[in-house]
KEFI-986822 format. One line per field, with one value per atom (N, C-alpha, C, O): residue in one letter; x, y, z. Coordinates in pm, 1 decimal. Each point is the difference from the previous one (the first is absolute). Example, Ala and Ser with C-alpha at 12.3 -4.5 7.8 and 13.67 -1.06 7.14 Angstrom:
// KEFI-986822
residu <- A:A:A:A:S:S:S:S
X <- 1319.0:-89.0:90.0:103.6:-138.6:82.0:-77.0:50.9
Y <- -569.0:119.0:120.0:-1.9:106.9:119.0:109.0:110.8
Z <- 780.0:0.0:0.0:66.5:-138.5:6.0:73.0:16.9
***
This chain:
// KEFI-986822
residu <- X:X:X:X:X:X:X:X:X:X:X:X:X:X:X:X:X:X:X:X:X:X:X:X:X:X:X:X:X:X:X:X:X:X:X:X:X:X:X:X:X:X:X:X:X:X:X:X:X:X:X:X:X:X:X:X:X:X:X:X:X:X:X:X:X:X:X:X:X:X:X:X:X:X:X:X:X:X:X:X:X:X:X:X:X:X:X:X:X:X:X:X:X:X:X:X:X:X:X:X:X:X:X:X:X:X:X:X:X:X:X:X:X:X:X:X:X:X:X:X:X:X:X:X:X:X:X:X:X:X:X:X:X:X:X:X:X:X:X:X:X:X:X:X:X:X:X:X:X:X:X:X:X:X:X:X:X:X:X:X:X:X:X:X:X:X:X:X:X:X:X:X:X:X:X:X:X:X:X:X:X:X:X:X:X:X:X:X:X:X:X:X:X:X:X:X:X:X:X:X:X:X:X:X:X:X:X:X:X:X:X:X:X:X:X:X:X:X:X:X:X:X:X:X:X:X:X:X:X:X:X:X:X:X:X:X:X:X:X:X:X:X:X:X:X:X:X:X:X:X:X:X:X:X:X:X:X:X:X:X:X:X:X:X:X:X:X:X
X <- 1331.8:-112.7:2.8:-109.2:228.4:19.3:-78.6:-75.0:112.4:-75.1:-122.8:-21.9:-97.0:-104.3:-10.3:-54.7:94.4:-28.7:-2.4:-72.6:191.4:50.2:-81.6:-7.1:-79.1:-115.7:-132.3:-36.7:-30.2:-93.0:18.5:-82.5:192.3:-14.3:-4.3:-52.2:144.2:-13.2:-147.9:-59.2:-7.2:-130.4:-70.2:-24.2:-28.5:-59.3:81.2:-61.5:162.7:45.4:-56.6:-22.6:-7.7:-58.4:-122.3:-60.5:-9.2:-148.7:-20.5:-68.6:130.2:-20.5:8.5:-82.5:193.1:84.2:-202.0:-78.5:41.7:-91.9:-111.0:-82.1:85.4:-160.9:24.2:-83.4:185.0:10.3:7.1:-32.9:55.0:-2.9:-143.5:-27.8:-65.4:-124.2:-94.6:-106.6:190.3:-75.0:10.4:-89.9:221.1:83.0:-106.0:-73.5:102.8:-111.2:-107.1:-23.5:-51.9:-147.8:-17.2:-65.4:137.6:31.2:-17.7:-83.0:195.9:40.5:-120.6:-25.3:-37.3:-77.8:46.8:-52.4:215.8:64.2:-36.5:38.5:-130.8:-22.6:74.9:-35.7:191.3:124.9:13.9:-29.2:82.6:66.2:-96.6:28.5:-118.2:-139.5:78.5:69.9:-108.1:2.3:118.1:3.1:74.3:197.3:-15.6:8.9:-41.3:8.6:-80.5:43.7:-175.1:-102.7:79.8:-1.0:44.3:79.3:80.2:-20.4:105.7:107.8:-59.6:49.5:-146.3:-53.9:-28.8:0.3:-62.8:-46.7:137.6:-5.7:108.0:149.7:41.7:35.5:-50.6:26.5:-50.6:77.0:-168.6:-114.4:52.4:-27.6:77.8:20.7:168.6:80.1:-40.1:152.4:-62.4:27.7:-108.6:-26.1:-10.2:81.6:-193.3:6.9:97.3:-1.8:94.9:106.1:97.7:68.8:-114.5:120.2:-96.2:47.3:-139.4:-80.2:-4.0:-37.5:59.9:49.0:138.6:34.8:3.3:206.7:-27.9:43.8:-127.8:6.5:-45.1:51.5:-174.9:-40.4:83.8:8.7:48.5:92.8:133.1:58.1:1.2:83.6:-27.5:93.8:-221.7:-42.6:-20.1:-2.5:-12.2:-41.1:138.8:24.4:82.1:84.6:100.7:101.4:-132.6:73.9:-60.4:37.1:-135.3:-83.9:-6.9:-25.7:71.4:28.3:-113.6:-99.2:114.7:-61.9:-72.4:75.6:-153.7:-40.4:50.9:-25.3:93.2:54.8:-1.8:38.0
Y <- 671.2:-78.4:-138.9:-47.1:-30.5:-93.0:-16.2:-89.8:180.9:1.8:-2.1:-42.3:96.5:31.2:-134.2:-42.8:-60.9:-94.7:-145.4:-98.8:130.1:-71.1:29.4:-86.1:192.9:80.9:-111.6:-77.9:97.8:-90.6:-103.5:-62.2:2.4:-152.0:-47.2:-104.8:237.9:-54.8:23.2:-74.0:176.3:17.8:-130.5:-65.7:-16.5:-127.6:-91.9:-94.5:102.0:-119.5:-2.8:-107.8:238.1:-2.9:9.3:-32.3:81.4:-59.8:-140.8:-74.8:42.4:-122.0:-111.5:-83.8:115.0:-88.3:73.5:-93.6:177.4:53.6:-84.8:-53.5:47.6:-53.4:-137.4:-58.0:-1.6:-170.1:38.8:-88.4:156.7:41.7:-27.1:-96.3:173.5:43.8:-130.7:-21.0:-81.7:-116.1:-73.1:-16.8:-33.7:-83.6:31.1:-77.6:252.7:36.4:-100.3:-94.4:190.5:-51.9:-158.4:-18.4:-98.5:-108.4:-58.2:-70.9:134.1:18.5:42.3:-76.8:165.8:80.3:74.8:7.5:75.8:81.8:145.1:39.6:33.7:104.7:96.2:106.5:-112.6:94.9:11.9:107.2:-223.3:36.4:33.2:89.6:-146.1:59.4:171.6:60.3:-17.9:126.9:38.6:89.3:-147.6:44.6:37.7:97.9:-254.8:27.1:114.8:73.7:-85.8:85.7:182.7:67.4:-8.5:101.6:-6.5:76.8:-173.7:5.3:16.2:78.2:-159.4:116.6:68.0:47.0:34.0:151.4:128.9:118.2:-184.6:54.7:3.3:97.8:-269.5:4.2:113.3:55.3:-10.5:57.5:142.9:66.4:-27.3:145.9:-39.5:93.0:-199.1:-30.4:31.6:99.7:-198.2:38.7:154.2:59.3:4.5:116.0:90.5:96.3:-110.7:29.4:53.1:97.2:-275.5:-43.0:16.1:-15.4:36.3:45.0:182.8:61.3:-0.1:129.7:13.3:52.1:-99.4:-1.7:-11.4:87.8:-210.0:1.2:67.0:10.4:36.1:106.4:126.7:60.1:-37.5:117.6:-1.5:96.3:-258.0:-1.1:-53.9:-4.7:-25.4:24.7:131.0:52.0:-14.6:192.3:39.8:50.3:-66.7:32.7:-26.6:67.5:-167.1:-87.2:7.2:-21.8:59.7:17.6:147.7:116.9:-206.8:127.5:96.6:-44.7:183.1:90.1:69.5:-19.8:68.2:23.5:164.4:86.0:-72.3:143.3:59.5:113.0
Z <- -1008.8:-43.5:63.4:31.9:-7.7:21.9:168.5:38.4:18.9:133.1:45.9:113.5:-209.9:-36.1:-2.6:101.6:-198.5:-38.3:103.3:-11.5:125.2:102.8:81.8:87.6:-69.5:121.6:-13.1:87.9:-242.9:-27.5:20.2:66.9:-113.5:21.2:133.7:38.1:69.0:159.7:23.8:78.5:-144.0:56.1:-53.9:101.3:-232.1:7.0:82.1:49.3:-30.1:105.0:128.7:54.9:9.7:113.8:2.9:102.2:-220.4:4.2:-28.3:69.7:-173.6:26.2:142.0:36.4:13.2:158.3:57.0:14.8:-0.1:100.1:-44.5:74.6:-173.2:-52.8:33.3:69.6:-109.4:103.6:157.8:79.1:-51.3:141.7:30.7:71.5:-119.9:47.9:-15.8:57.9:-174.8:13.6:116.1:82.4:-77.3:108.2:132.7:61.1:-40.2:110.7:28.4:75.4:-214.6:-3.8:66.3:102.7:-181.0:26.4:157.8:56.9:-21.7:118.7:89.6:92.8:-104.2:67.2:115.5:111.2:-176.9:104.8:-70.6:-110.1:212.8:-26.4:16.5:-50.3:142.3:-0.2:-112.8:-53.0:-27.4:-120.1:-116.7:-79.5:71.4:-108.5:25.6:-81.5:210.8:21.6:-75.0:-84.6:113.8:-37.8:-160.4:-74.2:68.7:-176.4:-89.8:-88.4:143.0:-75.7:49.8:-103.0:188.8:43.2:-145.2:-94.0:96.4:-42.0:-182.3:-81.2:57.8:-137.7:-13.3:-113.8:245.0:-47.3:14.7:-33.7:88.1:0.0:-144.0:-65.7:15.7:-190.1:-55.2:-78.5:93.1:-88.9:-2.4:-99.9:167.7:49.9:-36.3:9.4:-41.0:-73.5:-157.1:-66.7:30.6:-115.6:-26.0:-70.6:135.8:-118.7:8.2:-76.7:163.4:-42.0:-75.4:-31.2:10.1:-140.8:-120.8:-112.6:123.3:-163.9:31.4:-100.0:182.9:28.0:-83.9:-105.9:171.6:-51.1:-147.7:-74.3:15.5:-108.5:-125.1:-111.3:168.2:-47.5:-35.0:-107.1:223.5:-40.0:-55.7:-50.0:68.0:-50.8:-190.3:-79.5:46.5:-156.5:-54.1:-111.6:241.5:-91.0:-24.7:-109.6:204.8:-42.5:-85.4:-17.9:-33.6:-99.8:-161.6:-115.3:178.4:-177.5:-87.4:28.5:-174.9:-102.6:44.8:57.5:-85.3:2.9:-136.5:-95.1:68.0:-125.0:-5.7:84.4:-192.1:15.8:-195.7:-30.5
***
């Protein structure tokens, strides 16, 4: 469980770092890294469901059963 837990938190850490990324860009008006960063959330995203996959299955399997 503990890992699960260490996964998410790396996953908001790097959305977060991206989303100042994409400002800084913007700012900037460097369209490499706009590019980099915005990539690099649609990589999160496909991290996320994932980890709401994993979790999903790892609640089914953890939960009383009605018997």
């Amino acid at each position: 469980m503990q890992t699960e837990i260490d996964n998410y938190h790396k996953l908001v850490q790097e959305f977060d770092d991206n989303v100042e990324l994409i400002g800084l860009a913007e700012a900037e008006g460097d369209e490499e890294i706009l590019s980099e960063a915005e990539e690099a959330l649609r990589a999160l995203a496909g991290k996320a469901h994932t980890l709401e996959l994993e979790a999903v299955s790892y609640t089914h399997l953890t939960l009383p059963t009605n018997r």
